[in-house]
DSSP file (Angstrom, degrees, kcal/mol; ACC not computed):
  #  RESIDUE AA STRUCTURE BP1 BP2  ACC     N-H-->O    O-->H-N    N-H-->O    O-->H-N    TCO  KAPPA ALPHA  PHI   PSI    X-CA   Y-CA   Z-CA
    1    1 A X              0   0    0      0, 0.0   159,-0.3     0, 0.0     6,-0.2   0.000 360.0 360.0 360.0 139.0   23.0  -41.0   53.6
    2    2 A X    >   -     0   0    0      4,-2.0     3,-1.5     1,-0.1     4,-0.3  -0.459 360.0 -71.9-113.6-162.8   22.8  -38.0   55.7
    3    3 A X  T 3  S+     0   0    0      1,-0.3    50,-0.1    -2,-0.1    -1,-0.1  -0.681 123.6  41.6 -73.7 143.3   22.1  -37.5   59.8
    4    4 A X  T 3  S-     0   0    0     -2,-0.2    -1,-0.3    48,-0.1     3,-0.1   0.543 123.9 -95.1  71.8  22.6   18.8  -38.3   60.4
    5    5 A X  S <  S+     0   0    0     -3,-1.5     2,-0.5     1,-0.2    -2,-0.1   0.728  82.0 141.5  59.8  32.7   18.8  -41.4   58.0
    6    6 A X        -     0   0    0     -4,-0.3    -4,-2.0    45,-0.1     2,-0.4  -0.881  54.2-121.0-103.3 121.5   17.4  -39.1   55.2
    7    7 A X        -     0   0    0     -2,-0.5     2,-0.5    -6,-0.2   154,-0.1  -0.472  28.1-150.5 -56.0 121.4   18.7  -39.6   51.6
    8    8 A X        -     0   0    0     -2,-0.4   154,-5.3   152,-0.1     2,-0.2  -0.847  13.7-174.3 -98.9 145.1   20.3  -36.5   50.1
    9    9 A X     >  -     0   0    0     -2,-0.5     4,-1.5   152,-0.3   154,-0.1  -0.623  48.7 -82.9-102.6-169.9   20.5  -35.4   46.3
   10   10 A X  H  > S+     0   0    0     -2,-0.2     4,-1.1     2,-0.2     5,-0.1   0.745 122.8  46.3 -69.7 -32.0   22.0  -32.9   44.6
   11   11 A X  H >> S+     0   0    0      2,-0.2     4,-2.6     1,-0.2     3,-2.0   0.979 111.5  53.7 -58.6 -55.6   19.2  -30.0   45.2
   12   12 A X  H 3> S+     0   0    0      1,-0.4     4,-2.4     2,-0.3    -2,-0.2   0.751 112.6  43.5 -40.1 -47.6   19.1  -30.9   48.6
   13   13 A X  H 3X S+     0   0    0     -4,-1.5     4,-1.4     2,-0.2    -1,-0.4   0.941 111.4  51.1 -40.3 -64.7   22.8  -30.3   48.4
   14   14 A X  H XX S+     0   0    0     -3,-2.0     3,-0.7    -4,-1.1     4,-0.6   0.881 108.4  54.0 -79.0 -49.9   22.5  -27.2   46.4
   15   15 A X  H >X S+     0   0    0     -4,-2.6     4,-3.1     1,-0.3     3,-1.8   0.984 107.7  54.6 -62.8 -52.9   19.9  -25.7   49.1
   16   16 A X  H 3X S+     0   0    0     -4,-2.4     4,-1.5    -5,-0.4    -1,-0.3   0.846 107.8  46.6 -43.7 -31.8   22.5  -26.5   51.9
   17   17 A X  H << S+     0   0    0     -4,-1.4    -1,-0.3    -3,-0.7     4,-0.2   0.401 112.2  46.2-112.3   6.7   25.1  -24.7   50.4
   18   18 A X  H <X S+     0   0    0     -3,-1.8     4,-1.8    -4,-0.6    -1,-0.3   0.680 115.0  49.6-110.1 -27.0   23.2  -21.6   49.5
   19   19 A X  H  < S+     0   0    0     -4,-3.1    -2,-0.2    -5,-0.2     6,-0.1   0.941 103.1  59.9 -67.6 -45.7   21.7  -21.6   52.9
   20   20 A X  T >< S+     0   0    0     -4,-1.5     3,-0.6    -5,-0.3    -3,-0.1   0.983 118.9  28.3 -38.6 -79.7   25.1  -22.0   54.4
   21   21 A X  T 34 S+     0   0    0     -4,-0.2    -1,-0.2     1,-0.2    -2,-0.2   0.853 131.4  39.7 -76.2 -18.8   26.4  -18.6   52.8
   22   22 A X  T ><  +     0   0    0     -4,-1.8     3,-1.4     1,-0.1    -1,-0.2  -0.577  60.0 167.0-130.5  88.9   22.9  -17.0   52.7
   23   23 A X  T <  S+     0   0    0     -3,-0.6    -1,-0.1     1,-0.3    -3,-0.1   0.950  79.5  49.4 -41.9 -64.2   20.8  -17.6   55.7
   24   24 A X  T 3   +     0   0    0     -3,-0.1    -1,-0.3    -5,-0.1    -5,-0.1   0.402  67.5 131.9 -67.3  -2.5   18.5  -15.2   54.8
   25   25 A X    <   -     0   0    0     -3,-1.4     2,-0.3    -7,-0.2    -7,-0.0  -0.117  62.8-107.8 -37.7 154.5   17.8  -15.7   51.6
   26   26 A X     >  -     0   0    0      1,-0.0     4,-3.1     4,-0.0     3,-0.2  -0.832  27.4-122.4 -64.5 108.3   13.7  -15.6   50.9
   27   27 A X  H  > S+     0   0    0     -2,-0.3     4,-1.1     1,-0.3    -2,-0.1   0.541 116.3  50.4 -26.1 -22.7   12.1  -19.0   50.1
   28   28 A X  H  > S+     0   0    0      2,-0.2     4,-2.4     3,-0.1    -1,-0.3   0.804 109.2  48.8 -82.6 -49.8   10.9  -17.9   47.1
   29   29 A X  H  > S+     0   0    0     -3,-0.2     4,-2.4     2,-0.2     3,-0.5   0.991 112.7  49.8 -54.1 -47.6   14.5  -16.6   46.2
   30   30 A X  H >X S+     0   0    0     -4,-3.1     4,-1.5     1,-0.2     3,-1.1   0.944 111.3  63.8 -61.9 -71.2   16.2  -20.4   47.5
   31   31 A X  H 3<>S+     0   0    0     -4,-1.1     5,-3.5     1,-0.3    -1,-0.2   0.515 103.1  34.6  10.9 -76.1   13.4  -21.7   45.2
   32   32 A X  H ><5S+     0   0    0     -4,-2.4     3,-0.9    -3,-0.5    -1,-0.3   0.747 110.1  64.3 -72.3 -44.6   14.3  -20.5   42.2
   33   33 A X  H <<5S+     0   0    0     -4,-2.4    -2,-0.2    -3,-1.1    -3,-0.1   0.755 109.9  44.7 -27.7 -45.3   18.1  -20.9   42.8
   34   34 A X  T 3<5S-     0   0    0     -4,-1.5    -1,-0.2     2,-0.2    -2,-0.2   0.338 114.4-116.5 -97.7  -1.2   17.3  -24.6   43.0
   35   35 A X  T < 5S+     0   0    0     -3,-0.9     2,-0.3    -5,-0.3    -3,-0.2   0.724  75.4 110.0  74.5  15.8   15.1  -24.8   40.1
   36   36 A X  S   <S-     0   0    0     -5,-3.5    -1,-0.2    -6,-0.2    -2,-0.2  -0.854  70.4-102.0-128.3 165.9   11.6  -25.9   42.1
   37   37 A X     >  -     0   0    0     -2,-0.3     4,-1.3    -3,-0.1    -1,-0.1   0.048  38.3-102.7 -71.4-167.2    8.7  -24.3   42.7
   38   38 A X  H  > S+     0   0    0      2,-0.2     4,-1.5     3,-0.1    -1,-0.1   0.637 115.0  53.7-102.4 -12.6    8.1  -22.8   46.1
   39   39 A X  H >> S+     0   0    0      2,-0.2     4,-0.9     3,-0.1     3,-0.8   0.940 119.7  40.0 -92.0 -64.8    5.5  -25.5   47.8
   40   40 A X  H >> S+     0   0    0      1,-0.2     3,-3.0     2,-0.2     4,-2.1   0.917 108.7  55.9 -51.4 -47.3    8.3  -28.3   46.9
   41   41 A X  H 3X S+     0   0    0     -4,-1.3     4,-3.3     1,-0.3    -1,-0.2   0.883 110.2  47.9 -53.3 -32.0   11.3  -26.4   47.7
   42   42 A X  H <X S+     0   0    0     -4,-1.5     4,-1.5    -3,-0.8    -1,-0.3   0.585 102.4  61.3 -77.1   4.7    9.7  -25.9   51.3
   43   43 A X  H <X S+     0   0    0     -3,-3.0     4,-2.3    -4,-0.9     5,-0.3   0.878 109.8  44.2 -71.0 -67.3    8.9  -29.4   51.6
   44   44 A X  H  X S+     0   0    0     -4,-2.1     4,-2.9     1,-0.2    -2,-0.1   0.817 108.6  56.7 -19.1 -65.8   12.7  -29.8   51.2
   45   45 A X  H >X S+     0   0    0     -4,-3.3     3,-1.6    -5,-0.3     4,-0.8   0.991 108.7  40.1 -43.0 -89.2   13.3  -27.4   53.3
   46   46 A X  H 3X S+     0   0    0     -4,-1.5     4,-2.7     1,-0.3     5,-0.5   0.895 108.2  63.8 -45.3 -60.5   11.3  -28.7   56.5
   47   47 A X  H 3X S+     0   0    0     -4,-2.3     4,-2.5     1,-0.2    -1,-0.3   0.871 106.2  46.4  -1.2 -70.3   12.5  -32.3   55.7
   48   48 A X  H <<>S+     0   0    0     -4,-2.9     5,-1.3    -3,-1.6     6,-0.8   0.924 111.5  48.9 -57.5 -47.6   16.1  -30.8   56.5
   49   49 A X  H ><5S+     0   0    0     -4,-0.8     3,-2.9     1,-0.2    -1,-0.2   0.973 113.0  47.7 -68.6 -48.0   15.1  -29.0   59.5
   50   50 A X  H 3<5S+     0   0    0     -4,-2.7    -1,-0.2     1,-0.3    -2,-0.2   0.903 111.2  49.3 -50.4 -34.2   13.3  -32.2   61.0
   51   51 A X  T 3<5S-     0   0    0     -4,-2.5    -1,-0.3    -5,-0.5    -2,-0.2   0.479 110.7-122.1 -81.0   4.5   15.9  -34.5   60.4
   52   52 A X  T < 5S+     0   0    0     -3,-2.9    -3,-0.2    -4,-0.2   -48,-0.1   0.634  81.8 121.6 110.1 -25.2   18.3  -32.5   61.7
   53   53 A X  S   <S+     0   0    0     -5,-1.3     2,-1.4     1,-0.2    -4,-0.2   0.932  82.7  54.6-111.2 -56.8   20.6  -32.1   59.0
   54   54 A X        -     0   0    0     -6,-0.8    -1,-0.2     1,-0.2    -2,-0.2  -0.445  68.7-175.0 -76.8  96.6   19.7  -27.9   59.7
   55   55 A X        -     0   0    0     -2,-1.4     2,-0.3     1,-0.2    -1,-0.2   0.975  57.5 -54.5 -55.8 -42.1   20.4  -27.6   63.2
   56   56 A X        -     0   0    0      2,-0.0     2,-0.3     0, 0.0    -1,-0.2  -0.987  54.8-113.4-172.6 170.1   19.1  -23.7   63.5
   57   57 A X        +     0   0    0     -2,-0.3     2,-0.3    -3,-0.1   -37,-0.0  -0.919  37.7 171.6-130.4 179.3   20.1  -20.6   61.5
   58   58 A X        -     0   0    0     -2,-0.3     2,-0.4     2,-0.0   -35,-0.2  -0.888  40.9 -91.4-154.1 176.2   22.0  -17.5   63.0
   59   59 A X        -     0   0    0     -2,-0.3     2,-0.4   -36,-0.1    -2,-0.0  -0.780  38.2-128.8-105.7 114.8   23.9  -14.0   62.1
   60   60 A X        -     0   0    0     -2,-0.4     2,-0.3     2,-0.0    -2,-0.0  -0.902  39.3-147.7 -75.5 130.7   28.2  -14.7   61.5
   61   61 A X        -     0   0    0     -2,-0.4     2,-0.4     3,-0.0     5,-0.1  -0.965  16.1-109.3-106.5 123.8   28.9  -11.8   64.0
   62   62 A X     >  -     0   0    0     -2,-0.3     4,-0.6     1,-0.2    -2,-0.0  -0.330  19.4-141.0 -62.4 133.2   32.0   -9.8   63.3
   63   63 A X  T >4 S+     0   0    0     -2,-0.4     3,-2.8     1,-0.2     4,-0.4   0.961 102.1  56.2 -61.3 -57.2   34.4  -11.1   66.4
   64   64 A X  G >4 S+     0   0    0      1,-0.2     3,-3.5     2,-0.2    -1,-0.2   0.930  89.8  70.7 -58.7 -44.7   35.7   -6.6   66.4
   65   65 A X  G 34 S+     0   0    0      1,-0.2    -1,-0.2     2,-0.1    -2,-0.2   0.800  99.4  42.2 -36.5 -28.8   32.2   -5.7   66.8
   66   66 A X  G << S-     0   0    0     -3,-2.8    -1,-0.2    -4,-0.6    -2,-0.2   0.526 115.3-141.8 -84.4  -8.6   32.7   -7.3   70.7
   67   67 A X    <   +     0   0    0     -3,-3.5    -1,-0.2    -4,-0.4    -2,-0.1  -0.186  52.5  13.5  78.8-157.1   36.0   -5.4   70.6
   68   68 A X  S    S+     0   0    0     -3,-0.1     2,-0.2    -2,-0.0    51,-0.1  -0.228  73.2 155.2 -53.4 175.9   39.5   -6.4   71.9
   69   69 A X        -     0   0    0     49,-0.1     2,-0.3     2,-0.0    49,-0.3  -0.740  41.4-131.9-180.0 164.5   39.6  -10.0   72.8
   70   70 A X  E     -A  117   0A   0     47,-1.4    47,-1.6    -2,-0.2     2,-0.4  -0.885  18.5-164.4-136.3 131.2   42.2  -12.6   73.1
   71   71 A X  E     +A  116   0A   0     74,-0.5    74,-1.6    -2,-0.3     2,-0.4  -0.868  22.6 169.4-123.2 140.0   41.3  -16.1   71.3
   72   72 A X  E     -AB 115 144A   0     43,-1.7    43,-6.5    -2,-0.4     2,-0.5  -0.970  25.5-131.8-162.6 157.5   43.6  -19.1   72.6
   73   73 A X  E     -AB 114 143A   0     70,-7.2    70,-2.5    -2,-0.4     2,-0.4  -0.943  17.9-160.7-132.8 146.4   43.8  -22.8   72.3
   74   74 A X  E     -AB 113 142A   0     39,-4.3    39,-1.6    -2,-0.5     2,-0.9  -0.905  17.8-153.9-153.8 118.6   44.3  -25.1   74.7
   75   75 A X  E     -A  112   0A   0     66,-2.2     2,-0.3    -2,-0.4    37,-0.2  -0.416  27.3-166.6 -55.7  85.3   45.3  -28.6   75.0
   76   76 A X  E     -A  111   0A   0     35,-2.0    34,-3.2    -2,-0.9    35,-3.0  -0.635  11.9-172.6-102.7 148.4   43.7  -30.2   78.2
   77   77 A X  E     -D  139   0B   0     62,-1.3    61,-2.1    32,-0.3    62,-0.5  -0.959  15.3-144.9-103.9 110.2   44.5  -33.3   79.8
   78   78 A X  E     -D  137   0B   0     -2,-0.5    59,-0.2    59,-0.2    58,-0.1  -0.623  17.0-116.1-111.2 177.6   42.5  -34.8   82.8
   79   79 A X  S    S+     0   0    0     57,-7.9     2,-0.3    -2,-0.1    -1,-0.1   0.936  88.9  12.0 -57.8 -46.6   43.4  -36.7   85.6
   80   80 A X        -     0   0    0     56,-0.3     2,-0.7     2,-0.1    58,-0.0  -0.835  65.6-138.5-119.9 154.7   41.9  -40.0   85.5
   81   81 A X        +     0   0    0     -2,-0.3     2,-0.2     4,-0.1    -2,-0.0  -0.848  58.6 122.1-147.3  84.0   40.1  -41.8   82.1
   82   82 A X  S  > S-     0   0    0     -2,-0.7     4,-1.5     1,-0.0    -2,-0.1  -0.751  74.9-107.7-128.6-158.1   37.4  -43.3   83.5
   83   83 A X  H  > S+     0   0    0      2,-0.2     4,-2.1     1,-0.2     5,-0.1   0.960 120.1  48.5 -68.4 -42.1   33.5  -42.3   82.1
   84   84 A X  H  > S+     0   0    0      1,-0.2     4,-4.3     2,-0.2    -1,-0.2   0.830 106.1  60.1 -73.4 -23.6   32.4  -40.3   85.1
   85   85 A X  H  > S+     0   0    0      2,-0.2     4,-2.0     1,-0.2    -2,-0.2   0.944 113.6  40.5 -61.7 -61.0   36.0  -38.3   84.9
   86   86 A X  H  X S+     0   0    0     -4,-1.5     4,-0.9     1,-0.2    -2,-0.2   0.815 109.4  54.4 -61.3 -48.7   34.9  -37.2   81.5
   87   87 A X  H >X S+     0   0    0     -4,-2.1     3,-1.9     2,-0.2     4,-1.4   0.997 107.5  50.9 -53.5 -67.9   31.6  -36.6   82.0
   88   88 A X  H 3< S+     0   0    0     -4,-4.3     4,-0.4     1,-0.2    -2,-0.2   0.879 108.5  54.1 -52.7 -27.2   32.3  -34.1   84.9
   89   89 A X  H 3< S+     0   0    0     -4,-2.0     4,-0.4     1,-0.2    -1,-0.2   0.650 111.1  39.9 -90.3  -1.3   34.7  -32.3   82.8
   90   90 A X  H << S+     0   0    0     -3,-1.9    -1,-0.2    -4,-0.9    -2,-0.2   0.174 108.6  63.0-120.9  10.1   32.4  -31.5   79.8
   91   91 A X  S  < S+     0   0    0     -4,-1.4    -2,-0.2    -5,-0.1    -3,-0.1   0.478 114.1  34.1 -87.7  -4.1   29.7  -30.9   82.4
   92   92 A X  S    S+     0   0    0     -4,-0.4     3,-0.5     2,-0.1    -2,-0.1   0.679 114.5  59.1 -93.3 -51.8   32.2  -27.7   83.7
   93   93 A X  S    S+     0   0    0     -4,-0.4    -2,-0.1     1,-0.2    -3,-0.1   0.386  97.3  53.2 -92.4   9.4   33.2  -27.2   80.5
   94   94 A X  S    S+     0   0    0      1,-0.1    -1,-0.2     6,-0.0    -2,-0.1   0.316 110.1  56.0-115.1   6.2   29.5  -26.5   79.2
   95   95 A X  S    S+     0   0    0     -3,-0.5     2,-1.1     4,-0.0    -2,-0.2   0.146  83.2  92.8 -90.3   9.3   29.4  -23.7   82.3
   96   96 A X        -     0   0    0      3,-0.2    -4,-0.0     1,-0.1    -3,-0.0  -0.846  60.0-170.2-111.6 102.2   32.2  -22.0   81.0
   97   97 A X  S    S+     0   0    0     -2,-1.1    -1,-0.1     1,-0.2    19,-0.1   0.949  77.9  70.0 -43.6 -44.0   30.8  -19.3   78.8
   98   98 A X  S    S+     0   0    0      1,-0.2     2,-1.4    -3,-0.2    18,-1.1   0.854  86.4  73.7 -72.1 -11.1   34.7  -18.6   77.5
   99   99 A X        +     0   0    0     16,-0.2    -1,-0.2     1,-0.2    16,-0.2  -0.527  50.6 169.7-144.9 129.5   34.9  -21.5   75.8
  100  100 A X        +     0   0    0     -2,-1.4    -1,-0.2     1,-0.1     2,-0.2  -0.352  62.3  33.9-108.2  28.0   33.2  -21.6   73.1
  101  101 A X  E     +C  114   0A   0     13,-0.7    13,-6.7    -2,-0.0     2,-0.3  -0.572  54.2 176.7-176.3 122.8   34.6  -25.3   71.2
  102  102 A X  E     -C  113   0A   0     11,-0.2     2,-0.3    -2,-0.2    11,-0.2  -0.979   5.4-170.7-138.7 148.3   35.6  -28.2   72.7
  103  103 A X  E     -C  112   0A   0      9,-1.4     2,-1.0    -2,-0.3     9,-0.6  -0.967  22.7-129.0-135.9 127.8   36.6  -31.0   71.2
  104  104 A X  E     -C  111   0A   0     -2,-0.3     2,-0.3     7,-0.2     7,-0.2  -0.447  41.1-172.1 -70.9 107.1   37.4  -34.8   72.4
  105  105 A X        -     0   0    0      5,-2.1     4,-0.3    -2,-1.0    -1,-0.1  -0.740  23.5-137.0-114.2 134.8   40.7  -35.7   70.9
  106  106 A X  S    S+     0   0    0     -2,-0.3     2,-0.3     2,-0.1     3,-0.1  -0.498  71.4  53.2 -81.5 155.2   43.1  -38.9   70.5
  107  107 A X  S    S-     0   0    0      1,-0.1    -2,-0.0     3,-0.0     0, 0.0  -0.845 112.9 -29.7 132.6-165.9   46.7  -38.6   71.1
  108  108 A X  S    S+     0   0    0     -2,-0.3     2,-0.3     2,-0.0    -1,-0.1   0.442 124.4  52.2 -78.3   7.3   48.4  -37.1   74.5
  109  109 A X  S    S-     0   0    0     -4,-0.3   -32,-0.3     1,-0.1     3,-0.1  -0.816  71.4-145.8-125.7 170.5   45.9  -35.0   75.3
  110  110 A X  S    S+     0   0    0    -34,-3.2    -5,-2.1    -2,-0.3     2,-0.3   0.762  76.4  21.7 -96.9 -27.4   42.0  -35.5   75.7
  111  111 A X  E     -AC  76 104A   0    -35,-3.0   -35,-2.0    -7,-0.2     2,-0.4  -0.955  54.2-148.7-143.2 167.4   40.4  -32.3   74.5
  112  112 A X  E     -AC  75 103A   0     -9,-0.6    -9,-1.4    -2,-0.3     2,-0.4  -0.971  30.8-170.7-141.2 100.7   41.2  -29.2   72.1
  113  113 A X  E     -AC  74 102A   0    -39,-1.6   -39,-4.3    -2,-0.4     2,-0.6  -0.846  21.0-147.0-122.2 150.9   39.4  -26.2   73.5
  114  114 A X  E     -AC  73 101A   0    -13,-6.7   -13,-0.7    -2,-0.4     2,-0.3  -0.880  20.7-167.2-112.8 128.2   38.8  -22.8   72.1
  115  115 A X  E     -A   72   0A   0    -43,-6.5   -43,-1.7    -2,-0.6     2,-0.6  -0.926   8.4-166.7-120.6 149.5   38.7  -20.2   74.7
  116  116 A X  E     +A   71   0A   0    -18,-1.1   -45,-0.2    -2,-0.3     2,-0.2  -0.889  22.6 149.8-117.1  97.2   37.5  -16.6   74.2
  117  117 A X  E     -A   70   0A   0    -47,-1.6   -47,-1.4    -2,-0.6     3,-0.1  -0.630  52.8-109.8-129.0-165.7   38.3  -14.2   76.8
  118  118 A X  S    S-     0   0    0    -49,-0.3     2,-0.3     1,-0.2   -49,-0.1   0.594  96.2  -3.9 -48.8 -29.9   39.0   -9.9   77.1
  119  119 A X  S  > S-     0   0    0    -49,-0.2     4,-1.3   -50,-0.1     5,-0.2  -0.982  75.2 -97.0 172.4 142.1   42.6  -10.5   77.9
  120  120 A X  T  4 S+     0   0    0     -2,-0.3     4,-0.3     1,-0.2     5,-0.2   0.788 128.3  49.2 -77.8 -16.8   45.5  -12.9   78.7
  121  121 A X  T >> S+     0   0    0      2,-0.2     4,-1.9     1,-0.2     3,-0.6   0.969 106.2  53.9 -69.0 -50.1   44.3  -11.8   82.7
  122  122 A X  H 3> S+     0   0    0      1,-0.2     4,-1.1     2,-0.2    -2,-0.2   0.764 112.4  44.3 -53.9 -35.8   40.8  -12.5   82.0
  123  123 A X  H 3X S+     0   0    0     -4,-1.3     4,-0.8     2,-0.2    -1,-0.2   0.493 107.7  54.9 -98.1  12.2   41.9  -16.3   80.6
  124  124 A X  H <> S+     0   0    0     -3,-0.6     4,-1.5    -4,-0.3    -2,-0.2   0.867 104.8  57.0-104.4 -46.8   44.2  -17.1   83.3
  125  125 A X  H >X S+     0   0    0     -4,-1.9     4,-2.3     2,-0.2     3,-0.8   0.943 106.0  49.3 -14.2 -76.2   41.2  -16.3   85.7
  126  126 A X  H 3X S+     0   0    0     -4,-1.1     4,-1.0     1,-0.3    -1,-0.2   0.801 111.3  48.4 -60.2 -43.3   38.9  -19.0   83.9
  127  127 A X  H 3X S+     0   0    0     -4,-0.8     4,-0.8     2,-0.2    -1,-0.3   0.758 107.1  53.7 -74.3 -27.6   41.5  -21.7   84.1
  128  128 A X  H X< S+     0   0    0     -4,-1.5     3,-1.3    -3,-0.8     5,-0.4   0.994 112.7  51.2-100.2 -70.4   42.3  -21.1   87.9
  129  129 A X  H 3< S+     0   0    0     -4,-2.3    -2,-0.2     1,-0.3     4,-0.2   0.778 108.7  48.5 -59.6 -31.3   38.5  -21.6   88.1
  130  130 A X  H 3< S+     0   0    0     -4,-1.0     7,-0.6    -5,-0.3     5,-0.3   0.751 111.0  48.8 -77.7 -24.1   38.6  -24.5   86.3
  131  131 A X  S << S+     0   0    0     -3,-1.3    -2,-0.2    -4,-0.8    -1,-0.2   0.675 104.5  55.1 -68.2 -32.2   41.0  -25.7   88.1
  132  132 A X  S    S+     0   0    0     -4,-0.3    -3,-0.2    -3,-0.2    -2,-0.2   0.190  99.1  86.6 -90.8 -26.4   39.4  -24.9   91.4
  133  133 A X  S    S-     0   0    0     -5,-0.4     3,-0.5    -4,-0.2    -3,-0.1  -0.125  98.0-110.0 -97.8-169.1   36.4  -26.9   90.1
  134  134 A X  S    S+     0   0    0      1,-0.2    -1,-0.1   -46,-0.1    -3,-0.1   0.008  86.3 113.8 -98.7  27.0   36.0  -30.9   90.4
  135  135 A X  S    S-     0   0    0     -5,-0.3    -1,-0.2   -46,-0.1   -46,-0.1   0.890  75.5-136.8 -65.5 -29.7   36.7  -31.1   86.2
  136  136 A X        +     0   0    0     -3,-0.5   -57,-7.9    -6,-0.3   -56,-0.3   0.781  32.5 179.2  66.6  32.2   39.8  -32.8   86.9
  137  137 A X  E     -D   78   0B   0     -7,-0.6    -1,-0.2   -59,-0.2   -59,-0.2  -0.608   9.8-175.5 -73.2 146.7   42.5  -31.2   84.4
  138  138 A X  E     -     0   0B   0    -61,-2.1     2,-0.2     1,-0.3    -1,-0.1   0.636  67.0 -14.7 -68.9 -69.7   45.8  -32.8   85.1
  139  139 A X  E     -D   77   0B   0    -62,-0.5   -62,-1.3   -64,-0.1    -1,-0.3  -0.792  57.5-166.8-143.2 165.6   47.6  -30.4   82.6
  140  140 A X        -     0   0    0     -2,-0.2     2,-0.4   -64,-0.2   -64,-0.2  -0.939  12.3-155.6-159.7 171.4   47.1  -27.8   79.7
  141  141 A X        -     0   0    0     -2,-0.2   -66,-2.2   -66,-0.2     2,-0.4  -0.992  16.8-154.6-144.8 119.3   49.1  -26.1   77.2
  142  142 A X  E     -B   74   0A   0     -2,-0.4     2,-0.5   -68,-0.2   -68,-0.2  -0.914   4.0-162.1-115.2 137.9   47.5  -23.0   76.1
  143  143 A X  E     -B   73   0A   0    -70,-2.5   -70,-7.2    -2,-0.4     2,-0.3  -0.992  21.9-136.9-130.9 116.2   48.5  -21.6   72.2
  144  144 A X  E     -B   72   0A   0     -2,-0.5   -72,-0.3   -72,-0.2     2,-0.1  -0.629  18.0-119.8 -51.8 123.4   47.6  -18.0   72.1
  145  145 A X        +     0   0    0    -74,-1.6   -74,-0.5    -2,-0.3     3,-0.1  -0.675  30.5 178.7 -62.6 129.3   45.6  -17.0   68.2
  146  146 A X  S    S-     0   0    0      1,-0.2     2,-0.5    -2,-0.1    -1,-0.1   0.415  70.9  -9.5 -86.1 -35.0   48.0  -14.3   66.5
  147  147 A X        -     0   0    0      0, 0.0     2,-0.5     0, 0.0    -1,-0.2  -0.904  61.6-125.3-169.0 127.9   45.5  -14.3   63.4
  148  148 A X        -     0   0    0     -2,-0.5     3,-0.1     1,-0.2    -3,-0.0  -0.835  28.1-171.9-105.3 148.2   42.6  -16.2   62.1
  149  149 A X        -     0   0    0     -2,-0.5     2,-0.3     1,-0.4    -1,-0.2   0.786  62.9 -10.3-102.8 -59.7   43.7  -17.2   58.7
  150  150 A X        -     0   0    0      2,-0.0    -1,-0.4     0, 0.0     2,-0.2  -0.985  57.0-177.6-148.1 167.8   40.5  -18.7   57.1
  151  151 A X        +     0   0    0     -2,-0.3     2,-0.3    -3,-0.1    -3,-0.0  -0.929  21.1 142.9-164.8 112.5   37.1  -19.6   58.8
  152  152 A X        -     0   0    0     -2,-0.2     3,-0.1     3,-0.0    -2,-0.0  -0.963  44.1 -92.0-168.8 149.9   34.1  -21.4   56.6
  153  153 A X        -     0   0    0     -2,-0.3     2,-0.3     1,-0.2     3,-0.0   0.055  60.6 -56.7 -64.1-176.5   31.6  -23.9   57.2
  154  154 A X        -     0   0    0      1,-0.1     2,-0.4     2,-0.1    -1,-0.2  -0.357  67.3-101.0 -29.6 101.9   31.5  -27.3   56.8
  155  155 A X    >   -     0   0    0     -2,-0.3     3,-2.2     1,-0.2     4,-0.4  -0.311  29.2-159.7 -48.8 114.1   32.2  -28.3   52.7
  156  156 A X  G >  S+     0   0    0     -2,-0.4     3,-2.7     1,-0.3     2,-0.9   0.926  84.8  58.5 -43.3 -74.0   29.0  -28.9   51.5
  157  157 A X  G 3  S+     0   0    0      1,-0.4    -1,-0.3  -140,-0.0    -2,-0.1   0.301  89.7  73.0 -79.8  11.9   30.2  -31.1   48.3
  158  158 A X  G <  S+     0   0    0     -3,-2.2    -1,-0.4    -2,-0.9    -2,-0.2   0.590  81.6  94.8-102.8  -2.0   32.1  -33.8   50.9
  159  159 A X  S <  S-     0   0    0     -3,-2.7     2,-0.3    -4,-0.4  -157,-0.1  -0.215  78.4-137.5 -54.7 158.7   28.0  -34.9   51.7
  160  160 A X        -     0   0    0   -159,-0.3     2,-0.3  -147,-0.0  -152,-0.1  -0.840  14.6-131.2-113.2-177.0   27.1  -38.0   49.3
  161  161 A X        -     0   0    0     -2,-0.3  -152,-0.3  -154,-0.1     2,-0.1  -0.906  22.2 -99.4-132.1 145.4   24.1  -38.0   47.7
  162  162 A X              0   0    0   -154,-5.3  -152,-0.2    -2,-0.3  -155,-0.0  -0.495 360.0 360.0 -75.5 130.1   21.5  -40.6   47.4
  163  163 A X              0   0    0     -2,-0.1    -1,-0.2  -154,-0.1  -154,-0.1   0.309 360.0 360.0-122.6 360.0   22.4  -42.0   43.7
């Protein structure tokens, strides 16, 4: 069972994971890939987009095309963990252009955010402002990126499939 309480199979599968590495592909081309004609295989299709399961599709932009930039990741803690504390700080953190993943995390910290800025000046800027702001960081520990090593969506084959 996938999101949006739609049953998957194995095309359905197979379409995802060709969409995944070719957005652009031509319905007719995804079609044929998948072994259906073209009025089911766009049946499929819209199925996936309503439920959800295809949030949107987009262009992988190479990150040098925006030229230098300084990728870090950064451990935040906030002060107090009560609902509204949390709320205000992922209401901050979805005005902050530079960072561009956050994630709510268990352990000693609460969130694991990836920030994207020009320049180690540029991100020390953005935290002072965040800081400044009513988010309510405590602490952070910021771990500069030296190298992105690998980068791929979601594995397709961990979906199950309606059997």
């Amino acid at each position: 069972m996938a999101r949006g309480g739609i049953k998957l199979d194995d095309r359905d599968i197979r379409m995802l994971s060709i969409l995944e590495e070719e957005g652009r592909i031509s319905k007719a081309a995804l079609a044929e890939r998948v072994n259906l004609s073209p009025t089911p295989c766009w049946e499929r299709l819209n199925r996936l987009e309503e439920s959800g399961i295809i949030e949107g599709y987009g262009a992988r932009i190479a990150e040098s095309a925006y030229g230098p930039m300084t990728v870090l990741f950064v451990l935040i803690e906030i002060e107090s963990h009560r609902t509204e504390d949390f709320t205000a700080f992922e209401a901050e953190i979805e005005q902050t252009p530079e960072v561009t993943e956050c994630w709510c995390v268990s352990g000693g910290f609460d969130y694991l955010c990836k920030f994207v800025t020009r320049d180690l000046t540029s991100y020390q800027e953005v935290v002072e402002r965040l800081l400044a702001s009513n988010a309510g960081v405590k602490r952070y520990f910021s771990y500069p990126a030296i190298g992105q090593k690998k980068k791929t969506g979601i594995p397709i084959a961990m979906i199950e499939t309606a059997r």
